[in-house]
C-alpha positions in Angstrom: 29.5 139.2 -40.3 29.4 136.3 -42.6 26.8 134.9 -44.9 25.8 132.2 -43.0 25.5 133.9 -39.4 23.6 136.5 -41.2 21.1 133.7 -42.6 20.6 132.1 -38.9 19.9 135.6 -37.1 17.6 136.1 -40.2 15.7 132.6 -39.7 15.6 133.5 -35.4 14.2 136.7 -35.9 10.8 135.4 -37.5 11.4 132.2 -35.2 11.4 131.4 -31.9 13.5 128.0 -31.3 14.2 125.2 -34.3 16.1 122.3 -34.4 19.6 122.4 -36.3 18.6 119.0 -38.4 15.4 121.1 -39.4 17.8 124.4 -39.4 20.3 122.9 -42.0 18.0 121.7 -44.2 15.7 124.9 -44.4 19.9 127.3 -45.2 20.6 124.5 -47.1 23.6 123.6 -45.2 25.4 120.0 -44.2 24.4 120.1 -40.4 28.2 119.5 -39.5 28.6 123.1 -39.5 28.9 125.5 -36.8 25.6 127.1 -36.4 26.0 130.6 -34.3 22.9 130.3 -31.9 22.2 131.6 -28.5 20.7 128.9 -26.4 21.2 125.1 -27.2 20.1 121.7 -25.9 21.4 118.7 -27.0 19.2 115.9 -28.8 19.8 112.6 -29.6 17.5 110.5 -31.7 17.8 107.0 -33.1 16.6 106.1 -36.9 17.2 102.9 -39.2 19.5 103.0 -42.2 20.4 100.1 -44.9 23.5 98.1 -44.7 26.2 98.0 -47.5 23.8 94.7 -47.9 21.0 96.3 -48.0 21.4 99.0 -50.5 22.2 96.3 -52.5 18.9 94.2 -51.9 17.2 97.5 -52.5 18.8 97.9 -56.1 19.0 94.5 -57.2 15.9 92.8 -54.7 16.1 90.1 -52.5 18.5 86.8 -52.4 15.7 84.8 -52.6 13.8 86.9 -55.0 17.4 86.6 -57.1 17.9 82.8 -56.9 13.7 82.6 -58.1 14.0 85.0 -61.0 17.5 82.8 -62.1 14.9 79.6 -62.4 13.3 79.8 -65.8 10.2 77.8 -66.0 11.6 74.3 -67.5 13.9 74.5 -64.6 17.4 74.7 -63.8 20.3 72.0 -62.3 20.9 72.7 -59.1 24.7 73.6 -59.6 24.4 75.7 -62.4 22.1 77.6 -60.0 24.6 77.6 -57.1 26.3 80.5 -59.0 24.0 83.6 -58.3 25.6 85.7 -55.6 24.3 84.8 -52.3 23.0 81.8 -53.5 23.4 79.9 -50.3 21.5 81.8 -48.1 18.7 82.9 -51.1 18.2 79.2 -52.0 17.4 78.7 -48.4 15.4 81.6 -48.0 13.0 80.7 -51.5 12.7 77.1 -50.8 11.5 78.2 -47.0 8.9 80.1 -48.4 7.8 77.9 -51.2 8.6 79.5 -54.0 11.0 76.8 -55.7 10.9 72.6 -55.0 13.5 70.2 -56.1 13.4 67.7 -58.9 16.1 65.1 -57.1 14.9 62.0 -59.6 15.7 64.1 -62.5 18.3 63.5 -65.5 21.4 64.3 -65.0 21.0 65.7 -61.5 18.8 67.7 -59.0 16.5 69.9 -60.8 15.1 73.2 -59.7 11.8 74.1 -60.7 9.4 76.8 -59.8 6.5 76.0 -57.5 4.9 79.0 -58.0 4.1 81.8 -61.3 5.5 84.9 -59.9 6.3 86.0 -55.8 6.1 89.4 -54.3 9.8 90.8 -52.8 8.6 91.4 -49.1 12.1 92.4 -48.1 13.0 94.6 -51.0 9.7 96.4 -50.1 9.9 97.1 -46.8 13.6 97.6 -47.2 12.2 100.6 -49.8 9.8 101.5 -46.7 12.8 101.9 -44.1 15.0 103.9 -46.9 12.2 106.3 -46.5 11.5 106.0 -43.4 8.1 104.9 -43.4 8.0 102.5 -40.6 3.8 102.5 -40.2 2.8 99.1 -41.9 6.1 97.3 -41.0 5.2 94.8 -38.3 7.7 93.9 -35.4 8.3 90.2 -36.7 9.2 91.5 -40.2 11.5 94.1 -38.6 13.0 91.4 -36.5 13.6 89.5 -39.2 15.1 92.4 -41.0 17.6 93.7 -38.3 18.5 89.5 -38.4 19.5 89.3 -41.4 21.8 92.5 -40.4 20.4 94.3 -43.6 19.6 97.6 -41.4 21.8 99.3 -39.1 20.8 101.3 -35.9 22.5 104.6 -35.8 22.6 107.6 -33.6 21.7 111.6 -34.6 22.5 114.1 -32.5 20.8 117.6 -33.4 20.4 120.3 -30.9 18.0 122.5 -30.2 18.6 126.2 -30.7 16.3 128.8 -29.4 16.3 132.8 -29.0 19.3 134.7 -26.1 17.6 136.8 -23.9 19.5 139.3 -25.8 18.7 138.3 -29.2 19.9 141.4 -31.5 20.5 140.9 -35.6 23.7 142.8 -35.1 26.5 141.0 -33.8 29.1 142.8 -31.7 32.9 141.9 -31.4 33.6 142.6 -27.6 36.9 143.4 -27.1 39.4 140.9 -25.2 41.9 143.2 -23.4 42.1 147.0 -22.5 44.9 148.9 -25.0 46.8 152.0 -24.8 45.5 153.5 -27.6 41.5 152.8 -25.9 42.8 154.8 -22.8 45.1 157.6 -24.7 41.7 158.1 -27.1 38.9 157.3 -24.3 37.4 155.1 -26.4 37.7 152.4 -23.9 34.3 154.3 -22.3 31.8 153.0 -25.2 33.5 149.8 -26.3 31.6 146.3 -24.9 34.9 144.4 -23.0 34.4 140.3 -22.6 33.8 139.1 -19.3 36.7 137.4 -17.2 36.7 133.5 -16.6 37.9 133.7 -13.2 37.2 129.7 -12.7 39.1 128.8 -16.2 41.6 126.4 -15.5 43.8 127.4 -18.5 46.1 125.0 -20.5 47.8 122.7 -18.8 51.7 123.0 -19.1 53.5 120.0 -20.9 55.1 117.8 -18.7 56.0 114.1 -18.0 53.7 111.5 -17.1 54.3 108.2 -14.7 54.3 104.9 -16.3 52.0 102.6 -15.0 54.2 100.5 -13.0 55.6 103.4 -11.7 51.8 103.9 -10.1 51.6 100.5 -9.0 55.1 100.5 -7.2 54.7 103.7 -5.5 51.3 102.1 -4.3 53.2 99.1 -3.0 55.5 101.4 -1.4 53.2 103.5 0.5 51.0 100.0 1.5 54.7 98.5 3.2 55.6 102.1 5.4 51.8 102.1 6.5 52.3 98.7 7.9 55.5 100.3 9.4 58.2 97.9 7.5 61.7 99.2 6.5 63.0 99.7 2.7 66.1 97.9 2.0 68.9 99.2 0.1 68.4 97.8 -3.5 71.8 99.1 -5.0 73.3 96.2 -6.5 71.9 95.0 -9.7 75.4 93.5 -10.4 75.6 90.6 -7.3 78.0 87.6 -6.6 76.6 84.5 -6.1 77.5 84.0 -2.8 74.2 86.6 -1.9 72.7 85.6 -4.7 72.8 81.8 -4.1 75.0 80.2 -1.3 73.9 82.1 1.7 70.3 81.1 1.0 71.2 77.8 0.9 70.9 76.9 -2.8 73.4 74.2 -4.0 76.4 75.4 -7.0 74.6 72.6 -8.8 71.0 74.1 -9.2 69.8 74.9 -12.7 68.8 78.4 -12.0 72.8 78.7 -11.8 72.7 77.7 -15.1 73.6 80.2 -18.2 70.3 79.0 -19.8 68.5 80.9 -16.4 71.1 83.2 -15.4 73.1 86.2 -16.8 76.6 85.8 -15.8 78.7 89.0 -16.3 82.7 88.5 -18.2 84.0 91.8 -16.8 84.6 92.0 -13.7 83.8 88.2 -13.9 84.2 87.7 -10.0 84.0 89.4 -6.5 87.0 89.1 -3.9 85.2 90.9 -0.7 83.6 88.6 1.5 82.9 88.0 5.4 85.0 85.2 5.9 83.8 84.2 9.4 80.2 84.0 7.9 81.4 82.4 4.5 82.8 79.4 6.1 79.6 78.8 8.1 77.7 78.7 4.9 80.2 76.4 3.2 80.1 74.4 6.8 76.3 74.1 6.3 76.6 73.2 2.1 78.8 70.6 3.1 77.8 68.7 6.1 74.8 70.6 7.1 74.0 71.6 10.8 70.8 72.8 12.7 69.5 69.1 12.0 69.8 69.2 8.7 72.3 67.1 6.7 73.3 69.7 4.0 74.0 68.6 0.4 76.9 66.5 0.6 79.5 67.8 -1.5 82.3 69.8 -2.0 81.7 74.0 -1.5 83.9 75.8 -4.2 84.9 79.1 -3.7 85.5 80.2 -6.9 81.6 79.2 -7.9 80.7 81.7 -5.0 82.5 84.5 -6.3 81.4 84.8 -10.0 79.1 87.9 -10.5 76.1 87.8 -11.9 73.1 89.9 -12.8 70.7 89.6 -9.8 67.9 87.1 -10.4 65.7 88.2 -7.3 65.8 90.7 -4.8 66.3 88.1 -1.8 70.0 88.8 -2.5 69.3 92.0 -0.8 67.2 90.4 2.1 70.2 88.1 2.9 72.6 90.9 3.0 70.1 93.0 5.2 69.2 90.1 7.3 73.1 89.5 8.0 73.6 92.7 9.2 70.9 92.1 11.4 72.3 89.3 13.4 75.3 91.4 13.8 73.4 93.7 16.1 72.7 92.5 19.8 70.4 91.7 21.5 68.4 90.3 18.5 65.7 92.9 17.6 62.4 91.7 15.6 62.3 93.4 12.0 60.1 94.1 8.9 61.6 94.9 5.8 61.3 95.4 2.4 62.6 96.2 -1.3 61.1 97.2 -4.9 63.5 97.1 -7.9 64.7 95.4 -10.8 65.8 91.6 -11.4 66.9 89.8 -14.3 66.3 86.6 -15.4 67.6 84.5 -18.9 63.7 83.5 -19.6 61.8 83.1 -22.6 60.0 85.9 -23.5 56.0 85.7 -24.0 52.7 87.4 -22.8 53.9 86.9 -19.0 57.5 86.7 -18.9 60.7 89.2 -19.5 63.9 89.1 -19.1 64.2 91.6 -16.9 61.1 92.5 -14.6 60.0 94.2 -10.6 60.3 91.7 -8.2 58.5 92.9 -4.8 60.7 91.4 -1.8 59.1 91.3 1.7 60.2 89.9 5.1 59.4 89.7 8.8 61.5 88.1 11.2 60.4 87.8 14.9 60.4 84.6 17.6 58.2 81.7 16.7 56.3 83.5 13.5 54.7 80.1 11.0 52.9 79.2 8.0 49.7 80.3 9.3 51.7 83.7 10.0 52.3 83.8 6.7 49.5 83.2 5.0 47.3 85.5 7.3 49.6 87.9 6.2 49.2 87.0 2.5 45.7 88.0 2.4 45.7 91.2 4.6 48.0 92.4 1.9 46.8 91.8 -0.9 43.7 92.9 0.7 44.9 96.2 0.3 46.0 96.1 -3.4 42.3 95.2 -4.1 43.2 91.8 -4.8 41.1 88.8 -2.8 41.1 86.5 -5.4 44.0 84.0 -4.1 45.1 81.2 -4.2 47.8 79.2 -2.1 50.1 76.4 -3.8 52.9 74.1 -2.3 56.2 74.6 -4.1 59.6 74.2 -3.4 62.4 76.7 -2.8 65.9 75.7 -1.6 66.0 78.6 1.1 62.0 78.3 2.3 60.8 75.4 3.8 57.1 75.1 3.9 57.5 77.1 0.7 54.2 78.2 -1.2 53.1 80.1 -4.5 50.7 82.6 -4.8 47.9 82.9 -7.4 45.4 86.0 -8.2 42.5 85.8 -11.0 43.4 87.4 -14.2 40.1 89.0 -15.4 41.6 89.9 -18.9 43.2 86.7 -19.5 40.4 84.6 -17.8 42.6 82.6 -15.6 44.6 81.9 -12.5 48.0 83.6 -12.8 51.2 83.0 -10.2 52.1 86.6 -8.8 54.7 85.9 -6.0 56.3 83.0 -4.0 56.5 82.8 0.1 57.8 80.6 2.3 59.4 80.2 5.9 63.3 80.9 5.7 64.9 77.2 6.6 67.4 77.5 9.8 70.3 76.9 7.1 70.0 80.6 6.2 69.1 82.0 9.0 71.6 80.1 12.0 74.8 80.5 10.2 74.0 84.6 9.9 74.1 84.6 13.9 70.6 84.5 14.6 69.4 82.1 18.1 67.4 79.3 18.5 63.3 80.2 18.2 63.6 83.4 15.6 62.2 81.9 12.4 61.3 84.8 9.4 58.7 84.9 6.7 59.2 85.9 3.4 57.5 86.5 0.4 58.7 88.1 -3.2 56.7 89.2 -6.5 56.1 91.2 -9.1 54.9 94.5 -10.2 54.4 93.7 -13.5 51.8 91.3 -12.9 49.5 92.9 -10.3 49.8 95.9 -12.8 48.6 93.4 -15.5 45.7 92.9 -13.3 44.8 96.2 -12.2 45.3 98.1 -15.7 43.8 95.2 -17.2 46.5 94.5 -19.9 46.7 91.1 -21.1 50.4 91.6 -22.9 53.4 92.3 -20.5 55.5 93.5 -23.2 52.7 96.2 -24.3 53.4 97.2 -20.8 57.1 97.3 -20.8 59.8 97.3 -23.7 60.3 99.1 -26.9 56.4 98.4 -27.5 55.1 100.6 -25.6 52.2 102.7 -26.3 53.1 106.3 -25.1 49.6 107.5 -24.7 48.7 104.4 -23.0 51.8 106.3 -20.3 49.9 109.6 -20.4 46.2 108.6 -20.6 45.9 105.7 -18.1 44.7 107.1 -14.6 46.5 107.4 -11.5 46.5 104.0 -9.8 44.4 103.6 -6.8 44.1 100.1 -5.5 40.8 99.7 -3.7 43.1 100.1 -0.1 41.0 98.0 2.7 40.2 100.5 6.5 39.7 97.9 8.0 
């Protein structure tokens, strides 16, 4: 048994219950230490102690009571004064409580005089009160003053208090942990005291890997799409052409986002040579001259711009492809689809923007669906991800036409930030594919990395993704549970 157990069993077997703070100080111990006691409850008490400031106001008194004590009795210029320490805020202090005046006619300069023989240090005395925690003559407006001035500091104490086991003994036994051999072979196992089994325990977890936060978020997404019984695309192709990328949803070869400066273009293999050439020359048909009373752009559809391979900028390369393969069914049959995965854009990277990011791609295609289709579905499901906060832009996309952003309330940024773009798919894309007269399809795309922005409240998008990464923020951030609406 070691010295120090021995002294607390001592000190409990002429007492009844102490407090550790009371308990260190009477085994002369730091309270730190691990007490052995039977029964314990937990205290926690709040006391005043001096700031690095004012242990030094306590030493060497008060700024004011520094700045008077500088002014001999002839007086002093006002700069050479100005070089006490704190002489700023002590200046102020002494001339507010009338200790010193100002000579501003005199020779040479302002003059500081005394304006009284000597001064008593109030806040170096009750300062010298607190130290010693001796709070009965300090009134609440000097103490107001005090904690002000940020000369004290309120801290916490925990102490416990520690009282006598109903089996309170001065000897302490060592029960033993497991039954041996040698206990049975020598029957000792009869008069030995065996500790009790922890049947509830839930032991040490086993190591193991942890989900990344958007990994949360997008199986959340996920899981929100089947309820609502929609369809997950195939997502396979982060190398694209850009005839899905681009032509078939009716984007000119001369847009900027073809540009290098927006898009990564890939040198080997550089181009595709596999297209439906029934449906391609519709799509060139419609670039051309247009058709489906639009007038198309007018100039002349190159191939060879079509089949250049790129890395895909947004998953509605893989909503064309599905939705082709839709009109090749018949009769027509109504659908809701939609993808999670990867896209890559040539972007600038800051707080909210990477290079590569999630881009969530959603669509429903049916007979006479609208704007107001649309938007009533915007807010059901962001309903479910928790998020109400929205807001509704015009924009413009080449392949949506009314096209609109979407906009959710960043509370750790403090502002309105742009978390997808929807529109209605223009009869460009969607008549060449095959589809008749009357089906029209809503569409919507964005991305994970935002709404997990939101949700996990991180205000940095490369602290959430990238070679920044904080690995305990991966194992220590909870599951993700998005506030789903019943209704």
């Amino acid at each position: 048994m070691s010295d120090l157990t021995e002294l607390v069993l001592q000190y409990f077997d002429k007492s009844d219950e102490a407090d550790t703070l009371q308990l260190a100080e009477a085994l002369k111990e730091d309270h730190p230490k691990k007490l052995l006691v039977i029964n314990a409850e937990q205290r926690v008490t709040k006391r005043l102690e001096l700031t690095d400031e004012g242990k030094d106001i306590l030493t060497n008194g008060s700024h004011e009571a520094q700045i008077f004590n500088a002014v001999p009795k002839n007086g002093i210029p006002q700069d050479q004064l100005m070089s006490v320490p704190n002489s700023n805020i002590g200046f102020s202090k002494a001339m507010q409580a009338g200790w010193i005046t100002i000579d501003k006619a005199a020779e040479g300069g302002p003059k500081v005089l005394r304006k009284v023989e000597s001064i008593k240090d109030e806040v170096q005395i009750i300062l010298e009160k607190i130290h010693k925690q001796d709070l009965s003559d300090v009134t609440e407006t000097q103490m107001s003053e005090i904690k002000r001035r940020k000369l004290v500091a309120e801290v916490k104490v925990t102490s416990y208090l520690v009282s006598k086991g109903p089996d309170f003994t001065l000897k302490v036994e060592r029960y033993e942990n497991e039954l041996t051999p040698e206990m049975i072979a020598s029957g000792s196992w009869k008069t030995r005291e065996f500790k009790q089994y922890n049947f509830d325990a839930l032991g040490v977890m086993p190591p193991s890997g942890h989900l990344h936060p958007l990994l949360k978020v997008r199986s959340e997404f996920r899981q929100i799409f089947l309820e609502l019984g929609f369809s997950e695309m195939a997502t396979n192709k982060f190398v694209e052409n850009s005839f899905w990328n681009f032509d078939t949803l009716f984007q000119p070869q001369q847009h900027p986002a073809r540009d290098a400066h927006d898009t990564f273009f890939l040198s080997d293999p550089a181009t595709a040579s596999k297209f439906p050439m029934e449906y391609l020359e519709k799509v060139k048909d419609v670039h051309e001259k247009g058709g489906y009373g639009s007038q198309g752009y007018r100039y002349e559809w190159k191939l060879e711009e079509a089949k250049k391979n790129i890395l895909r900028t947004h998953t509605t390369a893989n909503t064309a492809r599905t939705l082709y393969a839709l009109a090749m069914q018949t009769p027509f049959k109504p659908g809701k689809f939609f993808s999670i995965d990867r896209v890559f854009r040539n972007e600038s990277l800051d707080a909210t923007h990477l290079a590569e990011f999630h881009q969530i791609e959603g669509v429903v295609i049916d007979f006479g669906l609208t704007l107001g289709d649309l938007m009533g579905f915007m807010n059901e499901f962001f309903k479910k991800l928790g998020i109400q906060k929205l807001r509704f832009k015009p924009a413009y996309n080449p392949y949506t036409e009314p096209s609109m952003e979407v906009f959710s309330y960043h509370e750790g940024l403090h502002k309105w930030v742009e978390i997808g773009n929807s529109g209605v798919f223009r009869p460009e894309l969607l008549r060449p594919m095959g589809f008749p007269e009357g089906v029209t399809a809503i569409a919507w795309g964005l991305s994970v990395e935002r709404p997990t922005m939101i949700k996990y409240k991180i205000d940095n998008i490369r602290d959430l993704i990238g070679p920044k990464v904080d690995l305990q923020m991966v194992y220590h951030n909870p599951l993700c549970r998005l506030e789903k609406s019943v209704s």
